[in-house]
C-alpha positions as CSV (number, residue, x, y, z in Angstrom):
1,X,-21.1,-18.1,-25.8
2,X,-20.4,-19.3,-22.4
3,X,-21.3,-17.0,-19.6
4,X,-18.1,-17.1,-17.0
5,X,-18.2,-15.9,-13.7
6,X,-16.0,-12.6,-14.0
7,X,-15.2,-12.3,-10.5
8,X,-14.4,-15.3,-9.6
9,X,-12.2,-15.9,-12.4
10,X,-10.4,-12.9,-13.1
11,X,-9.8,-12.2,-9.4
12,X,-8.3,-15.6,-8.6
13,X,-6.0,-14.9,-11.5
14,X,-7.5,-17.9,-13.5
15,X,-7.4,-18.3,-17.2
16,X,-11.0,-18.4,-18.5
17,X,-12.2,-21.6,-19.6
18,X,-12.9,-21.9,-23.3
19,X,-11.5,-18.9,-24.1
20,X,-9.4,-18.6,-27.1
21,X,-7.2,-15.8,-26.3
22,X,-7.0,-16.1,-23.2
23,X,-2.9,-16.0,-22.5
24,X,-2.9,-12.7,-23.9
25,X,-6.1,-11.4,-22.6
26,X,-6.9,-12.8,-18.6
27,X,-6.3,-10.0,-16.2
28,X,-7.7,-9.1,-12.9
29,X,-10.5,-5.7,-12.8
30,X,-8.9,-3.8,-10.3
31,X,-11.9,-1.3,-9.6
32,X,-15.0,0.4,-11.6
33,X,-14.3,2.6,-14.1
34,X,-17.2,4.7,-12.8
35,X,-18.8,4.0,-9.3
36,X,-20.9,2.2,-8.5
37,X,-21.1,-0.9,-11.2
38,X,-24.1,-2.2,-11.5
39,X,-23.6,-5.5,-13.5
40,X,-19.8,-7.1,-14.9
41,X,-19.3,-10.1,-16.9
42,X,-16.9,-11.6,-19.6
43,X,-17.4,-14.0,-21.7
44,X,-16.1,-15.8,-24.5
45,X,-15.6,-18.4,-27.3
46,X,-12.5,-19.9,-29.1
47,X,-12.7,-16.8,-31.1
48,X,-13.1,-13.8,-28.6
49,X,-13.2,-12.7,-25.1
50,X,-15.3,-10.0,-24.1
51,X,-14.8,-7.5,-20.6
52,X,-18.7,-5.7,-20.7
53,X,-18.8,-3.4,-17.2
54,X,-22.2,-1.3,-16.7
55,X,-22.0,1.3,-14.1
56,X,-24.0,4.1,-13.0
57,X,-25.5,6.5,-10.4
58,X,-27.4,9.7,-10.4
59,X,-29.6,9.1,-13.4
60,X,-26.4,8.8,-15.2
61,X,-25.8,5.3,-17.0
62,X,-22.8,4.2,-19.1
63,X,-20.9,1.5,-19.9
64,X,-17.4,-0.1,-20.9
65,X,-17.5,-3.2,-22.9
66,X,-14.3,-4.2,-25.0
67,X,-13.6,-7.1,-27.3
68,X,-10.4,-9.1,-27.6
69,X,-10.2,-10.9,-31.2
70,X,-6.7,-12.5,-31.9
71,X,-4.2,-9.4,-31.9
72,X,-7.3,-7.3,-32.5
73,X,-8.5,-5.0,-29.2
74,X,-12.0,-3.7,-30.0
75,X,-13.5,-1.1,-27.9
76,X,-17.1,-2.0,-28.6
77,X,-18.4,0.8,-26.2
78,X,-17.3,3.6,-23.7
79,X,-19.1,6.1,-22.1
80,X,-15.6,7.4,-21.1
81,X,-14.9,9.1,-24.3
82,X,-11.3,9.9,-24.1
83,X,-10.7,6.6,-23.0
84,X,-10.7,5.2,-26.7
85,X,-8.5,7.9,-27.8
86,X,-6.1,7.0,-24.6
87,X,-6.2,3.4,-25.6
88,X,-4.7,4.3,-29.4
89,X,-2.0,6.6,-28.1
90,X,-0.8,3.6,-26.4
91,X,-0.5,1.4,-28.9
92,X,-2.9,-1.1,-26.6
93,X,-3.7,-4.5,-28.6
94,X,-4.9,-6.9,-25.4
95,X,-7.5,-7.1,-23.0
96,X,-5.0,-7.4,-20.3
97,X,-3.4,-4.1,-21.1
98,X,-6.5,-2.2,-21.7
99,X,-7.5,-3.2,-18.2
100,X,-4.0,-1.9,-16.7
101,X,-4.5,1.3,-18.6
102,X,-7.9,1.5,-17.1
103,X,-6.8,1.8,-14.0
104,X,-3.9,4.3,-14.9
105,X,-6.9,6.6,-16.7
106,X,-9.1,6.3,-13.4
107,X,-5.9,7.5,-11.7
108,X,-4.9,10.4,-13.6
109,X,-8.9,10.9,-13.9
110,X,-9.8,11.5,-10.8
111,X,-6.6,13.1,-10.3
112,X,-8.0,15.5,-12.7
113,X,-11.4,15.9,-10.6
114,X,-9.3,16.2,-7.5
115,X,-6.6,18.3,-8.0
116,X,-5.1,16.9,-4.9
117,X,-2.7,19.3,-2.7
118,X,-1.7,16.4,-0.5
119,X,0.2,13.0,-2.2
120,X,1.5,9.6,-0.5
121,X,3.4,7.0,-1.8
122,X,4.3,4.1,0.5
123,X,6.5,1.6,-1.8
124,X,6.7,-0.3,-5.7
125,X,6.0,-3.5,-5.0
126,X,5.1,-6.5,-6.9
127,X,1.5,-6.5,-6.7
128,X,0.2,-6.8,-10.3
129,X,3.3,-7.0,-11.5
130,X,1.6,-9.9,-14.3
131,X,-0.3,-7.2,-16.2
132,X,2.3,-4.0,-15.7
133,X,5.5,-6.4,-17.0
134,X,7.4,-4.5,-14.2
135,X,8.2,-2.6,-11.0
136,X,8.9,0.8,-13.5
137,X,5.6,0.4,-15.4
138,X,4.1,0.0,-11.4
139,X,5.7,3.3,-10.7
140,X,4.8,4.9,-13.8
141,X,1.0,3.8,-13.3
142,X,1.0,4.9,-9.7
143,X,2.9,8.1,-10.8
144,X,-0.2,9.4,-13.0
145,X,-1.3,10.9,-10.1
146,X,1.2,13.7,-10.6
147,X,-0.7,14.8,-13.5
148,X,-3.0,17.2,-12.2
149,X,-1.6,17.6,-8.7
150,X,-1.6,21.4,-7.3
151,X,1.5,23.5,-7.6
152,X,3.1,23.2,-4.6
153,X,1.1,20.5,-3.4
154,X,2.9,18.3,-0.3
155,X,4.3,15.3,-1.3
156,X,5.5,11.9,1.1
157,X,7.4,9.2,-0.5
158,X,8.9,6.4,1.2
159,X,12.6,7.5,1.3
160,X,13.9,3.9,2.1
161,X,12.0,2.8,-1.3
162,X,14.7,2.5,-4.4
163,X,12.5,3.4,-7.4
164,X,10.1,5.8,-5.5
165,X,13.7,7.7,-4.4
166,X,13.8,8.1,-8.6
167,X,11.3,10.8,-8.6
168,X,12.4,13.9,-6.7
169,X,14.5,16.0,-8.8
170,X,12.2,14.6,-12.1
171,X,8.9,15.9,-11.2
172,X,8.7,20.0,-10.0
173,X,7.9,19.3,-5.9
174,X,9.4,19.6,-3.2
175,X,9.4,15.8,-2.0
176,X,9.2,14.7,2.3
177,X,10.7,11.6,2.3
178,X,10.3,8.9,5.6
179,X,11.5,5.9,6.9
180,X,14.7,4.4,8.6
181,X,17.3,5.5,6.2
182,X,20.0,8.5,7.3
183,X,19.3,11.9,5.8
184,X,15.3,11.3,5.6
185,X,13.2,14.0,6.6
186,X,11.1,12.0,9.0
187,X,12.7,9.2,10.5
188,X,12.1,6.0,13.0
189,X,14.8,5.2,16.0
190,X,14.7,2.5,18.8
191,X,11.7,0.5,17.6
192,X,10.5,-2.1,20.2
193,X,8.1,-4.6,20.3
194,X,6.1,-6.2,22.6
195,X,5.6,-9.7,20.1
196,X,2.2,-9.6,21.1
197,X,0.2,-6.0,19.8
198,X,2.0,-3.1,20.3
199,X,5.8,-1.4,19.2
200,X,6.6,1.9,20.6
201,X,9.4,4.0,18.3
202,X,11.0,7.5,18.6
203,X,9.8,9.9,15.6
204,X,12.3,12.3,14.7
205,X,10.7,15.2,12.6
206,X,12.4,18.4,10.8
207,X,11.2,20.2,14.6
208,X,11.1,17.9,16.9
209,X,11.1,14.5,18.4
210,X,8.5,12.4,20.1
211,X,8.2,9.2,21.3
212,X,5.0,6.8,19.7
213,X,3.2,3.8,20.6
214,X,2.2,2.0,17.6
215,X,-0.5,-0.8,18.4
216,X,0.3,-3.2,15.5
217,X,3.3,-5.1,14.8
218,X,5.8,-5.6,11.9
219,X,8.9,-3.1,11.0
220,X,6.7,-1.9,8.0
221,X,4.2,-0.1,10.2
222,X,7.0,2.8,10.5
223,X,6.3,4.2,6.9
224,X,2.4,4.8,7.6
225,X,3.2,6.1,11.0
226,X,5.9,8.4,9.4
227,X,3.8,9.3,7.0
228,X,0.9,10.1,9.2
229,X,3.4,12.5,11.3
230,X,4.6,14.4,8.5
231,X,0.8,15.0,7.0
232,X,0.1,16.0,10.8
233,X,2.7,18.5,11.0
234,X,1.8,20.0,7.4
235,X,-1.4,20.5,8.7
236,X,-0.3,21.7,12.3
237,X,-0.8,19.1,14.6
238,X,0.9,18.7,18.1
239,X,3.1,15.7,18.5
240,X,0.4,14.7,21.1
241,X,-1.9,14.6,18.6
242,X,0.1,12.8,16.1
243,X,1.0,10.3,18.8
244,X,-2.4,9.9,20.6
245,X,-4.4,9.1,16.4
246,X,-1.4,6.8,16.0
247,X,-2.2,5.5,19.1
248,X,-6.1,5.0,18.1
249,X,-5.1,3.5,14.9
250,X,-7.3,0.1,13.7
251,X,-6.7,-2.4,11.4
252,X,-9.8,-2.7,8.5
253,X,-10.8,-6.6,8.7
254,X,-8.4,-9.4,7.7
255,X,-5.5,-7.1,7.8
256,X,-3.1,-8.6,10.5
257,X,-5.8,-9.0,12.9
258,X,-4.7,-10.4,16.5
259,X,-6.8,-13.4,17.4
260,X,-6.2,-14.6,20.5
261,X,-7.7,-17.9,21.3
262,X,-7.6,-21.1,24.4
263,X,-4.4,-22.5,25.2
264,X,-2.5,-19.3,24.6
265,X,-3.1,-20.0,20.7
266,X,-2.7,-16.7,18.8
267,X,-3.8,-16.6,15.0
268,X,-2.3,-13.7,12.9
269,X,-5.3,-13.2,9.7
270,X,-3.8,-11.5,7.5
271,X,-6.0,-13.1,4.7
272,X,-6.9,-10.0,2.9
273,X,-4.4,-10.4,0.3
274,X,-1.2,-10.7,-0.1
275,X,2.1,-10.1,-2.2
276,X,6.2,-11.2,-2.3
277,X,6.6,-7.9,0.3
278,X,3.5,-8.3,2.2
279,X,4.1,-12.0,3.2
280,X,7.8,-11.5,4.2
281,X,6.4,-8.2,6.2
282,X,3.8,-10.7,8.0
283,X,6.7,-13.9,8.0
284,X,8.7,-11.3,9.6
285,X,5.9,-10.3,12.0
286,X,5.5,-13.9,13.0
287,X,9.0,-14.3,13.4
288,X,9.6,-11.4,15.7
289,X,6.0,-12.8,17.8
290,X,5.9,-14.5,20.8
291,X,4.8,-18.0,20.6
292,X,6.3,-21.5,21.3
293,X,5.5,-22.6,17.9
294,X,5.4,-21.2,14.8
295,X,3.1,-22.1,11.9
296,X,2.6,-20.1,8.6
297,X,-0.3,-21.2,6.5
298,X,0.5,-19.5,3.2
299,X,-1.6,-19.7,-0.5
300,X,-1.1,-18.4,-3.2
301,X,-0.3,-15.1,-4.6
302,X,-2.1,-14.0,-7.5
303,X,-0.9,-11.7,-10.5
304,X,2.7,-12.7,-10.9
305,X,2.7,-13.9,-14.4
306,X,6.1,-15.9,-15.2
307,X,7.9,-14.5,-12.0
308,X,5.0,-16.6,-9.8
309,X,7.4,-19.4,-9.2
310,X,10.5,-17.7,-8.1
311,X,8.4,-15.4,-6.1
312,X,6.7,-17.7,-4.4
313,X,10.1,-19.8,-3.9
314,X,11.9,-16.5,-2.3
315,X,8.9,-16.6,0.1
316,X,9.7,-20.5,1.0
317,X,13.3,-19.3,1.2
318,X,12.4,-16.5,3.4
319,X,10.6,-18.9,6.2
320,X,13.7,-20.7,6.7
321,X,15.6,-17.9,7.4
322,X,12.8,-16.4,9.6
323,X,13.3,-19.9,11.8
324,X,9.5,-20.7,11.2
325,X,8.4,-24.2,12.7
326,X,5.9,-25.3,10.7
327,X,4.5,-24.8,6.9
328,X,1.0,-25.2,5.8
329,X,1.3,-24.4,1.9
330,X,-2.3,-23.9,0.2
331,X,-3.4,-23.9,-3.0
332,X,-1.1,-24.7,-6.6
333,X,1.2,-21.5,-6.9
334,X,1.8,-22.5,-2.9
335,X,3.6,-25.9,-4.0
336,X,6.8,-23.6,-4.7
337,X,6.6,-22.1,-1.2
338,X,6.5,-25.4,0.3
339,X,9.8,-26.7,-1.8
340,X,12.0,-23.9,-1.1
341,X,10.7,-23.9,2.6
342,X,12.1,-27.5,3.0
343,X,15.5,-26.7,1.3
344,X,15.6,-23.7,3.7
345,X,15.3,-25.9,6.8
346,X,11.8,-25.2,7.9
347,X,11.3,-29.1,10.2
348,X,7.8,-29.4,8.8
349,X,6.4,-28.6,5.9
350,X,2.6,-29.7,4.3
351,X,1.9,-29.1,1.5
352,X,-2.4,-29.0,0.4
353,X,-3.5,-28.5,-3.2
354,X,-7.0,-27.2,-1.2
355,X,-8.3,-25.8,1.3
356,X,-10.2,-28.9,2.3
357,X,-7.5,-30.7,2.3
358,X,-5.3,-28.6,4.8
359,X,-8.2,-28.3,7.4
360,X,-7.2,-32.1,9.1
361,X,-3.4,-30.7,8.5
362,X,-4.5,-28.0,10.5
363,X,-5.7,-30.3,13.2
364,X,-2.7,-32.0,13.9
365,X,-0.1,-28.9,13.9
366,X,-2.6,-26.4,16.1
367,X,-1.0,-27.1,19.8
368,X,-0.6,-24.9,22.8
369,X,1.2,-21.5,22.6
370,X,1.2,-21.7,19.1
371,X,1.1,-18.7,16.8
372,X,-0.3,-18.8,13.5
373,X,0.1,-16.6,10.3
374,X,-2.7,-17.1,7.8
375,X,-2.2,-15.3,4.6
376,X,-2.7,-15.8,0.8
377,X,-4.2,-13.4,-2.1
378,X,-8.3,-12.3,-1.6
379,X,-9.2,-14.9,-4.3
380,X,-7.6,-17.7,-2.0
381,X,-10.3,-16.6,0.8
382,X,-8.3,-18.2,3.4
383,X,-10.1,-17.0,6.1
384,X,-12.6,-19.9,5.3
């Protein structure tokens, strides 16, 4: 059998080569079953595909390895035991879905070891969307977590989000919903932004009212500020101690990072990944930033399934709209961002099958006071 490279396959969202079933099977491993794992692969033939993961710690060894033959799922081994008894309850028949049910077991799994007494949910979006079918079965996976959650446990939802506004009055909690909406618990006025770091917003709160500085930009940043406001007042914070940690908040690396370079050339890396919400949140963030010229140097977004080309086509739409100046599309998804950018209007628009060919169409759009988005999925690594 050929040996493939799981990561980089599965996590660009590629079909493995040579692999018989792969149209039903492919899917992207969205974490260990059991931390930490100490060797993955998959491999396969024009008969079967295999998905072997073996992860330990402690002295304690186990291992998840499951077959895909035709229609046929096999669950060769697990050291998860009711995992295979999960797996028939749902009716599971591909690779694919026995992955997505993975991750909804490790949910309502550690759930179970957790018993947690504080929940968030920030939005339903379309990330993974290829392997869950849609934004329901996304809230339904995310919503395992509700399985073993304490009785009277706090709950924040993002009140401005349709589907996650579904759940109060369904589930037995008493639900804290945030963001911009009218009638939400905890809510965001008057936000302002510098175009360059920083936004500074009032927070209005069941008690009181307080004014934040929030040293990121993009409208989105309200929900985790919210969110972080409401868990501080559960737990009996002062609103100067809400506002001076929101104040100390810090990106993780290659999530909207400000670079600020020579020739008043700011870069925006927000390479860490990306989906349809996150690259209009970071389109918009360009949009709003201060700069002579604009540039968005977009790849592609990964685990879309048949909706990839609209998706990526709303995004093209999206950077017209936002009055971008200049497109870099990168990568093959990315040609469907470029089309609809130039029948939105954006006045220059490149188009690069790879990464080494958009470095020299880099070198002719970087210029003086420019500001530049960079953003695509993680198995783009754009940041190169």
């Amino acid at each position: 059998m050929e040996e493939l490279t799981f990561l980089q396959r599965m996590n660009r969202g590629r079909h493995p080569e040579g692999a018989g079933p792969a149209d039903s099977a492919y899917c992207v491993f969205y974490g260990p079953v059991r931390e930490p794992v100490v060797r993955q692969r998959i491999f396969g033939d024009e008969e079967s595909l295999t998905l072997e993961l073996v992860y330990g710690g402690e002295g304690q060894d186990g291992a998840l390895r499951l077959r895909q033959e035709g229609s046929n799922l096999i669950v060769e081994e697990t050291s998860l035991g009711l995992f295979r008894d999960y797996l028939e309850e749902k009716s599971v028949k591909y690779l694919g879905q026995a992955l997505m049910y993975a991750l909804l077991f490790k949910i309502a799994d550690l759930s179970a070891l957790v018993e947690p007494d504080v929940v968030l949910m920030t939005n339903i979006g379309d990330s993974h969307i290829e392997h869950f079918g849609s934004r329901e079965k996304i809230l339904e996976a995310k919503s395992e977590i509700f399985h073993h959650v304490k009785s009277g446990a706090f709950v924040v939802i993002n009140g401005d989000d349709p589907l996650l506004n579904t759940l109060p009055g369904k589930l037995p909690y008493a639900f804290t919903r945030v963001g911009a909406g009218e009638g939400l618990d905890y809510r965001a006025e008057g936000l302002v932004s510098d175009g360059k770091s920083h936004m500074t917003c009032e927070v209005k709160t069941p008690h009181n009212s307080f004014r934040v500085e929030i040293p990121a930009l993009g409208d989105h940043m309200i929900y985790p500020t919210l969110m972080a406001a409401a868990v501080g007042e559960h737990f009996g914070l002062t609103q100067t101690q809400i506002a001076d940690g929101v104040l100390h908040f810090a990106p993780t690396k290659m999530r909207m990072n400000l670079l600020h370079r020579g020739d008043d050339i700011t870069i925006l890396n927000d390479t860490y990944n990306a989906n349809p919400q996150s690259m209009r949140a970071a389109v918009e963030v360009l949009s709003s930033a201060r700069g002579a010229y604009k540039v968005a140097v977009l790849g592609d977004m990964f685990e879309l399934g048949p909706l990839a080309p609209a998706l990526h086509g709303g995004v093209g739409d999206y950077l017209g709209k936002a009055g971008i100046d200049c497109l870099v599309a990168v990568g093959e998804l990315a040609r469907h961002i470029h089309d609809a950018a130039q029948a939105a209007g954006v006045p220059e628009c490149y188009y690069c099958p790879t990464k080494a060919e958009a470095r020299p169409v880099l070198d002719g759009v970087v210029r003086p006071h420019a500001t530049i988005l960079v953003k695509a999925s993680r198995g783009m690594a754009l940041e190169e």
